[in-house]
N, C-alpha and C positions, 0 to 999 in steps of 0.2 A: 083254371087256376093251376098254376106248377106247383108241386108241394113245397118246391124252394120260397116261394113267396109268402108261404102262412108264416107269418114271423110276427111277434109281440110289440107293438110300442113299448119305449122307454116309459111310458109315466102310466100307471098303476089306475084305472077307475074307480079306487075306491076297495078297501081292503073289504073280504066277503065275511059276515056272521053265519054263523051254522044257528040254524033253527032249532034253540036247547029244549023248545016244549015238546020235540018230537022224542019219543020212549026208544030210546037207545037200548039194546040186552044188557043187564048188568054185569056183563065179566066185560065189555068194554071198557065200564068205569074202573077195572081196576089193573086194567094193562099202564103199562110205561107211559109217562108223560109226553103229550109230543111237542116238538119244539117250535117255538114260534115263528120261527122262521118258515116250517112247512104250513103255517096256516094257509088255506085256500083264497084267491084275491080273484075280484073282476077286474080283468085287465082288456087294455085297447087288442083289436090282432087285425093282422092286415090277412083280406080273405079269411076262405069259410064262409059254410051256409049257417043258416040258423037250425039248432039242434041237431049238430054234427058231434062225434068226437075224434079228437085229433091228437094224438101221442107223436112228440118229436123228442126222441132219445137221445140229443146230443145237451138239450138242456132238460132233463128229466122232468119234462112237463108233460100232463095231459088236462086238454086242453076242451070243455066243454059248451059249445058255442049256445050264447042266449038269446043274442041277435045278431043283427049285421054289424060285424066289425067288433062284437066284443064278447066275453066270454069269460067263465071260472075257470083257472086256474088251478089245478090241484098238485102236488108235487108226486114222482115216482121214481120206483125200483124198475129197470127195464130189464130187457132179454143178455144172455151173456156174447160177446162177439162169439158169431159161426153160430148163434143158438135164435138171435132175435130174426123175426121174420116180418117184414115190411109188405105192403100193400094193403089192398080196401076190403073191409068187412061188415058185416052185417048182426047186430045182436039181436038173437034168435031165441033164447031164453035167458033168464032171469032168476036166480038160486039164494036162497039164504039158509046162512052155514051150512053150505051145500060139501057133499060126501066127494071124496076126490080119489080117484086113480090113477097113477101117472103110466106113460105110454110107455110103450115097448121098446123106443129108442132111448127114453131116459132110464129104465132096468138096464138095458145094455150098456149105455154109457155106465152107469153108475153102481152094478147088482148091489154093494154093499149098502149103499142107501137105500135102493126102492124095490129092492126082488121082496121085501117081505110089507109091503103094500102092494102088491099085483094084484088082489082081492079086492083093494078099496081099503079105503079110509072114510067112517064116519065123519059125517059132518061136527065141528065144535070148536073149544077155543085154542085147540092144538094143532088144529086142519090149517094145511098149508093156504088153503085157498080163502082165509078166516070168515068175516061175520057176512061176506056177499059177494055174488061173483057173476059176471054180464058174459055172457058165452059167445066168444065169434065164431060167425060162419063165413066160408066163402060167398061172394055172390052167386056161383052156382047151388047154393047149398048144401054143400058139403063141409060137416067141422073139421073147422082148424086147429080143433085143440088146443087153442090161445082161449086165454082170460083173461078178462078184467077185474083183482079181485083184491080182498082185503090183506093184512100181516097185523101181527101184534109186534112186530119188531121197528120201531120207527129207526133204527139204525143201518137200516137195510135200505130207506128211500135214498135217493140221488144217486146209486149204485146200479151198474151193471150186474147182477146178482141171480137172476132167474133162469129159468129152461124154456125163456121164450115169451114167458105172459109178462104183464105188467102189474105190480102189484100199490095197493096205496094203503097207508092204517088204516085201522078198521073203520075208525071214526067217517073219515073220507071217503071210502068206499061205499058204506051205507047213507051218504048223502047222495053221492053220486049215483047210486043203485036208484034213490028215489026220485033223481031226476031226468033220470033216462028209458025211453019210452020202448019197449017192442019197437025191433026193424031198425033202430036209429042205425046212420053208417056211422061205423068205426074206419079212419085213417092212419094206420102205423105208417109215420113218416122213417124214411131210408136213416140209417145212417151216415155222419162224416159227411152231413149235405152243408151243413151250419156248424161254426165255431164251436167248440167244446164251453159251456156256460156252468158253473158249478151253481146249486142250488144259494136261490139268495145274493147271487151278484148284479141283480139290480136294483136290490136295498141299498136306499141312500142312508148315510149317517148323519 
């Protein structure tokens, strides 16, 4: 399958509920409301295997396969141009309010922001990486220093906005965290491959 071809059907499988009897951490309850438009949907998609994940950044989608030809939909924040990094991965571990370091290219790029977390930063509800985060690795095995992780900022999804990972509210992420298994592949699809789609433009009125 060409990554060009994993592309969504127009009509919707049926919008997806989030499992509320599951014990969410309570500082989620009292982050920013998210908007319904980013709610999570089972949607048709052409290609993919089943319990694939598959982030295509031109429509800030990522995209979690349940069976053949259909899959949850979750919306994202992706890598910044020159920052986001495409190809296939592998989730290798699995962190909740996991403690975060950023690299030594992002202190260079940025010292004002991250020279004074070169130690690390605790895990909590101010960590960038927020309530969960799925860790890629290369298929040789070697970290990519990409994640898949949560934000308390829902105004940050449908944006270019990161140092390369892809982020989803917390709520999202921790669903997402419990449905994705050790080992699953991860596919960052290319950039500029597909139409630029802004979140919610194929809600019909």
């Amino acid at each position: 399958m060409k990554r060009r071809d994993f592309i969504v059907s127009a009509t919707a499988a049926g919008l997806f509920a989030p499992n509320i009897a599951r014990a969410f951490d309570s500082t989620i309850a009292k982050e920013p409301p998210i908007p319904d438009i980013l709610a999570p949907k089972v949607v048709r998609i052409k290609g993919g295997n089943e319990n694939e994940i598959h982030v295509v950044p031109d429509h800030y989608s990522l995209y979690l396969t349940i069976e053949k030809n259909k899959a949850i939909r979750y919306y994202v924040g992706v890598g910044r141009d020159g920052l986001y990094e495409s190809g296939t991965f592998y989730v290798k571990a699995k962190k909740e309010w996991p403690s975060w370091t950023p690299t030594q290219d992002m202190i260079k790029r940025s010292p004002k922001s991250y020279k004074r977390f070169e130690d690390g930063m605790p895990g909590g509800p101010n960590n960038p990486l927020g309530a969960r985060a799925l860790y890629l690795f290369y298929p040789n095995g070697g970290d990519s220093f990409l994640r898949l992780h949560g934000t308390n900022k829902p105004n940050t999804i449908g944006k270019d906005v990161s140092n390369g990972c892809a982020r989803l509210v917390n709520l999202h992420a921790v669903d997402l965290y419990n449905r994705t298994a050790m080992d699953t592949k991860v596919i960052l699809h290319p950039k500029g491959i597909y139409p630029k789609k802004p979140i919610g433009s194929d809600v019909k009125s």
